[in-house]
Each structure stands twice: as structure tokens, then as C-alpha cells.
C-alpha positions in Angstrom: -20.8 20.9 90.1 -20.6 21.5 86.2 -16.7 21.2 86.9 -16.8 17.9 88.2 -19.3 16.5 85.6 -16.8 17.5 82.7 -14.1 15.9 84.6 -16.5 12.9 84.6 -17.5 13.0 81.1 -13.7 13.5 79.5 -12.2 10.1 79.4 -15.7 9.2 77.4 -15.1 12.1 75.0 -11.8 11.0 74.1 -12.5 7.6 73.5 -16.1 9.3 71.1 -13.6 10.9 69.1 -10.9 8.6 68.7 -13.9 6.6 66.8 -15.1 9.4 64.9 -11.6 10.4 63.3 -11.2 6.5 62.9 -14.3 6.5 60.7 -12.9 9.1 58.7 -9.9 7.3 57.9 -11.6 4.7 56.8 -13.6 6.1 54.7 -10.9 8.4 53.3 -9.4 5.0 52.4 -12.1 3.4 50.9 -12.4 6.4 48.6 -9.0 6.2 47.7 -9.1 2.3 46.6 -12.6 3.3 44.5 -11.0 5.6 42.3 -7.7 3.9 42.0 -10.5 0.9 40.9 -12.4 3.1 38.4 -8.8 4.5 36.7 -7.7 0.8 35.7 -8.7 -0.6 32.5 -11.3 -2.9 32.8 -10.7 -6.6 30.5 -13.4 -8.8 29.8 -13.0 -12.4 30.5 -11.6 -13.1 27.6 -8.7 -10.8 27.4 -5.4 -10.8 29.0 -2.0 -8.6 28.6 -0.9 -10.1 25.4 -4.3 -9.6 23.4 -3.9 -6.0 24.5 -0.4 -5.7 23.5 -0.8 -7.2 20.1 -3.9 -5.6 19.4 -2.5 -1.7 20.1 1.4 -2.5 18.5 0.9 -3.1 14.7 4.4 -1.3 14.1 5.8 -5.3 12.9 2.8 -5.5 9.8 3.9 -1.9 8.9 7.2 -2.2 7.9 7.3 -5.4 6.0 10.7 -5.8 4.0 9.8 -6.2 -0.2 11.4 -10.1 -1.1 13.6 -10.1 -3.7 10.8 -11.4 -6.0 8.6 -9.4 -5.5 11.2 -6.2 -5.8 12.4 -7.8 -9.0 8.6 -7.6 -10.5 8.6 -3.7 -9.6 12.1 -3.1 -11.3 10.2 -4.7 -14.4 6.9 -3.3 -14.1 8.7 0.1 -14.0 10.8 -0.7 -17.1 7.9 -2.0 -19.2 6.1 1.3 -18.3 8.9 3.4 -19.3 9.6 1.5 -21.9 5.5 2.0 -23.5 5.2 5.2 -22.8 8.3 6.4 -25.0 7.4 3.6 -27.9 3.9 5.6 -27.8 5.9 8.4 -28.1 7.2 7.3 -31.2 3.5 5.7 -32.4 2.6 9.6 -32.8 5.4 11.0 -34.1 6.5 8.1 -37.1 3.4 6.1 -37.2 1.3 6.5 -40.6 -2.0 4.6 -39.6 -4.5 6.9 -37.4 -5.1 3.9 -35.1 -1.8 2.9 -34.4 -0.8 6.9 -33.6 -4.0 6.3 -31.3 -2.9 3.0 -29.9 0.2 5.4 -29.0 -1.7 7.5 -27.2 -3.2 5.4 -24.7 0.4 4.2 -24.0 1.6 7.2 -23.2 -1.6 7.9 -21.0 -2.1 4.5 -19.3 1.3 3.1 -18.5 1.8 6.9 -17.3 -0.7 6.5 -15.1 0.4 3.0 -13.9 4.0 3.4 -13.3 2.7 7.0 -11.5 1.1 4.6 -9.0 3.9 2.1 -8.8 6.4 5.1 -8.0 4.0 5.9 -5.5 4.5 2.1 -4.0 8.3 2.0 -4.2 8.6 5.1 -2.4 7.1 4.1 0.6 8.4 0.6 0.3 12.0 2.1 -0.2 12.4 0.3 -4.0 14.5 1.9 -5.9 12.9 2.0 -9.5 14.3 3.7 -12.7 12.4 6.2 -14.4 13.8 5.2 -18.0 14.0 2.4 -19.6 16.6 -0.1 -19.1 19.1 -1.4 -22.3 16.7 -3.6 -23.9 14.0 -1.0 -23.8 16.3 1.6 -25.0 17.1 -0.8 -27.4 13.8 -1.2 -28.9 13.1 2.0 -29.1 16.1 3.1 -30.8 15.5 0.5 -33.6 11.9 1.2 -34.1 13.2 5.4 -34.0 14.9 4.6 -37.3 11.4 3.5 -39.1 8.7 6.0 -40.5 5.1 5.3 -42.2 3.9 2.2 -42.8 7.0 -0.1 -42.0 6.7 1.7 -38.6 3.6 0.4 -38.5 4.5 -3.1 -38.8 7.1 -2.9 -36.6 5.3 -1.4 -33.7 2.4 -3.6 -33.8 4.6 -6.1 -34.0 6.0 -5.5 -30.7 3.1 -4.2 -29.1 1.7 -8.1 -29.5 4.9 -9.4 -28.3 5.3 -7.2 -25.3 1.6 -7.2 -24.1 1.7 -10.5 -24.2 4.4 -11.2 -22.3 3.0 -8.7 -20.0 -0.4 -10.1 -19.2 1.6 -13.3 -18.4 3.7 -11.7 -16.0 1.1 -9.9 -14.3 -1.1 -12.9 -14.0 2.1 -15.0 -12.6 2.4 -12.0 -10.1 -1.5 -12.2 -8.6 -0.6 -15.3 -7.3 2.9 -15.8 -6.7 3.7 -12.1 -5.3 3.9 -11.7 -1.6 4.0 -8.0 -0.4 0.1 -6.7 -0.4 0.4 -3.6 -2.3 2.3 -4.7 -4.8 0.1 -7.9 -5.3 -3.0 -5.3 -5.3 -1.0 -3.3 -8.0 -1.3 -6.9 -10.7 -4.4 -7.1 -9.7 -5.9 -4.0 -10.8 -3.0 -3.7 -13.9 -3.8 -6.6 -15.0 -7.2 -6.0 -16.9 -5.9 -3.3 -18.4 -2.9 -5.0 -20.2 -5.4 -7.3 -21.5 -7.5 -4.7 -23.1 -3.9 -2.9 -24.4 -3.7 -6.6 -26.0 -7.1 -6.7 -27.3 -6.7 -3.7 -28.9 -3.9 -4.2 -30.4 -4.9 -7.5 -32.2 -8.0 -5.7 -32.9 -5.7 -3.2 -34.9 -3.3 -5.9 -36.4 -6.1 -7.8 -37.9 -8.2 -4.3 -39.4 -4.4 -4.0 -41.2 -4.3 -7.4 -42.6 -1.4 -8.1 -41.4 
């Protein structure tokens, strides 16, 4: 009797568990698309694929070629430098008046400390910058290495005003006029500090009476 029962009860069991495992693959499936879901990025409404791009690929604003301008202002920002620090140099070793010898002094530090910067810049900006002075700063400085005492005095001061004012005017041409950002950055901040190199130096010129 039990025999004939299960006989009548197979076909029904086949067709319960052809359900069943159907259920399970189903939800197997489901599962599946969920996480697949949960692993994409999700984009507000106001993105899209190019926002992303641009905002992860910055390589392009990285590697900005220096224009020749702006490369030309480094060459004589480095020269000028050069040229200072060995003129100050000089301020110490012929210079008579204790002011002028200090004058030197803060040449030899500041303009050391600005073309140490600018270095710095061209380096990573592949500029290839002199560390001496060119022929017309070598120039000066051999004429002014021929003087001692007070007509060394003259002389130096007298450049000093000449240079640092044709300085600051290059500088202040270069805030606005220059195009790569460091080097822009670099007038900026050098800037104020030619001015007070000028200041001082007037301020010394007129204590002198000359």
C-alpha cells in the first residue's frame, strides 16, 4: 500500500523540486546582479565620464612647457643674482665705508638666497640657468675689482642704484606679463625685496653726500 502511494506521489515531487532549485537560481542571480550593482561607481546627476576623467588626469597642468619669455626672465634673474652676490663680495673686501661693506653683505646673503630658490624652479622646469655671471656682469665686476677705499665706494653705490633699479622694473614688468605660475610667484615675492635693496641703497648714497 505504501508502495503504490509513492508511486502516486512521485510525478508531484519532481515537479516540487524543479520549483525549489528554480528558486534558488534565481535568487543566486539576483545576488549576483546586487553586488555587481554595489562594485560600480555611483555619479550623481550631475556628473558624467568626462567630469571624471578630467577631474582624476591632471598630468596636462603638470608639465607646462616655460615660453621663451618667461625662460628669458630666469636666465636674467639668475645673472643679476650672480652677478650681486660677487659685487658684494667685493663691497667687503675693497669697500672703505662700514655701510657700504654692510650693504655687501646683504647681497651676498639675499640674492644667495633668491637665486637658491630660482635654481630650485629651473630644475624642475628643465631651465638651464648659469651659476656665474654672464660678460657684462663679469664685466662690472672686474672694473669695480680694480678700485679700493673710497673711489670703490662711489663706484659701487653707483651701480648698486643703477642695477636695483633696473631690477625692480623688471620684476614689476614680470608680475604681470610672465606666464608660468612659479616663476610669476617668484617676482612676486622678489620683488619687495629689491625695493628695499634700493631703498637702502639711496638711503646710503644720500648719508655719503654724494
Amino acid at each position: 500500500m505504501y508502495v503504490i502511494v509513492l508511486l502516486y506521489l512521485y510525478p508531484y515531487y519532481i515537479i516540487i523540486m524543479k520549483d525549489i532549485r528554480a528558486i534558488i537560481i534565481a535568487l543566486l542571480a539576483a545576488c549576483t546582479l546586487s553586488a555587481c550593482h554595489h562594485s560600480l561607481p555611483q555619479l550623481s546627476s550631475g556628473d558624467d565620464e568626462d567630469s571624471i576623467t578630467a577631474s582624476t588626469d591632471t598630468s596636462s597642468t603638470l608639465n607646462l612647457a616655460v615660453d621663451k619669455a618667461d625662460s628669458d626672465f630666469a636666465v636674467d634673474a639668475a645673472n643679476g643674482n650672480c652677478t650681486e652676490v660677487e659685487l658684494g663680495k667685493l663691497a667687503i673686501k675693497n669697500g672703505k665705508d662700514k655701510k657700504v661693506k654692510n650693504f655687501g653683505l646683504m647681497m651676498i646673503k639675499e640674492h644667495g638666497k633668491a637665486n637658491a630658490k630660482l635654481m630650485m624652479l629651473s630644475k624642475a622646469k628643465n631651465l638651464n640657468l648659469s651659476s656665474t655671471p654672464n660678460a657684462d656682469g663679469q664685466k662690472m665686476i672686474d672694473d669695480l675689482s680694480k678700485k679700493t677705499g673710497d673711489e670703490f665706494d662711489k663706484a659701487y653705490i653707483s651701480s648698486m642704484i643703477a642695477d636695483h633699479r633696473e631690477d625692480v622694473q623688471k620684476f614689476g614688468d614680470a608680475t604681470n606679463r610672465l606666464q608660468d605660475p612659479d616663476l610669476k610667484n617668484y617676482a612676486i615675492k622678489t620683488l619687495p625685496v629689491l625695493q628695499k635693496h634700493l631703498d637702502a641703497i639711496n638711503a646710503i648714497h644720500d648719508s655719503m653726500g654724494q
